[in-house]
C-alpha positions in Angstrom: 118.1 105.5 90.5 115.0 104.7 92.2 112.6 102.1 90.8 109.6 100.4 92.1 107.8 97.8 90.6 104.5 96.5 91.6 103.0 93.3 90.1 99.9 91.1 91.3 97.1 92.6 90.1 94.1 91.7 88.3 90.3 90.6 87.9 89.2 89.2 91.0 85.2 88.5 92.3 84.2 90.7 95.2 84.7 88.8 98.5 87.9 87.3 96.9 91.9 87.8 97.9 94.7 89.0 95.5 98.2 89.7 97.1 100.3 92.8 95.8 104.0 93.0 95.3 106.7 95.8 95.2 110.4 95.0 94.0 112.4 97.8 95.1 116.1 99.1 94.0 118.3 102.2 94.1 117.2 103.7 98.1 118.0 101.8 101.2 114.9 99.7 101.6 115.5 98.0 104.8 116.1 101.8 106.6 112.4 103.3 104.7 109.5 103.4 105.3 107.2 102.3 102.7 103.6 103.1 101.4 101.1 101.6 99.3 98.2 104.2 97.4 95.4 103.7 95.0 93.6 105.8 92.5 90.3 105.2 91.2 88.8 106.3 88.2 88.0 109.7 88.4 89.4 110.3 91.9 92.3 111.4 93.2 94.8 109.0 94.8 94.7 108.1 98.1 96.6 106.4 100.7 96.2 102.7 101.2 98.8 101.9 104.0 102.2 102.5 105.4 104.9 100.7 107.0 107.7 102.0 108.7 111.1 100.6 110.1 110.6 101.4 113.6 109.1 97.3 114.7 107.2 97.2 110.8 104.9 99.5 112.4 101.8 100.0 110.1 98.8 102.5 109.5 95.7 101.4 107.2 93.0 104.1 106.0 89.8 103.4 107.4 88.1 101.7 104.7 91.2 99.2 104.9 91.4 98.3 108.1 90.9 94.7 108.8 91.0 93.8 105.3 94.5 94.6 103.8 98.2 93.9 105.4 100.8 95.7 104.4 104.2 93.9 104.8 107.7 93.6 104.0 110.7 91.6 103.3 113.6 93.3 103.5 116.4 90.2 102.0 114.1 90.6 99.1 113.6 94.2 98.8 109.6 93.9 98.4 106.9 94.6 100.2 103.4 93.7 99.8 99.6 94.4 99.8 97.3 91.5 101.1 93.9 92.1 99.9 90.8 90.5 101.6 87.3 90.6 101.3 87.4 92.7 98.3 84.7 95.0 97.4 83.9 96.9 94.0 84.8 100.0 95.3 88.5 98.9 96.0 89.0 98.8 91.9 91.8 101.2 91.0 95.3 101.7 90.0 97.4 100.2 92.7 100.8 102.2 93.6 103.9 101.7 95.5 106.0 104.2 96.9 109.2 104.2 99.0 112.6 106.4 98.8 111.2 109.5 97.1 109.9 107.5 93.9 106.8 105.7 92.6 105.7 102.7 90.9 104.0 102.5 87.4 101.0 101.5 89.2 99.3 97.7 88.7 95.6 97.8 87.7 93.1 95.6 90.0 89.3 95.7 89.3 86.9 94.2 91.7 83.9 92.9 89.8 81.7 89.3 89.6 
């Protein structure tokens, strides 16, 4: 069974850092490729970033580019979201996904 479990968010200031984390069990993690997504209120969810198994390659949605890194570490099974810079507008419900299944989503609001 596939479960995905993100942890790490929070309130944090705009400008500010905050690191997300995804535990992973039940798919072959190390062999997956891996994405993070994000749904704010009254929009639909939208991809964050993605990392694949071919060298960790990585892609980033625009407005995330230069600000978030996605990575992972495979002897633990988790991969991660660091956050930089963080504006008001990256508030949402923070997702992982990876081997077919989904996180319960981790809420991180953006606000001084």
């Amino acid at each position: 069974q596939v479960q995905l479990v993100e942890s790490g968010g929070g309130l944090v200031q705009p400008g500010r850092s905050l690191r997300l984390s995804c535990v992973a069990s039940g798919f072959a993690f190390s062999t997956s490729g891996l994405s993070w997504y994000r749904q704010a209120p009254g929009k639909e969810r939208e991809l964050v970033a993605v990392i694949n198994t071919f060298v960790d390659a990585t892609y980033y949605a625009d407005s995330m580019k230069g600000r978030f890194t996605i990575s992972r570490d495979n002897a633990k099974n988790t991969m991660y979201l660091q956050m930089n810079s963080m504006k008001p507008e990256d508030t949402a419900v923070y997702y992982c996904s990876g081997g077919n299944g989904w996180g319960q989503g981790t809420q991180v609001t953006v606000s001084s």
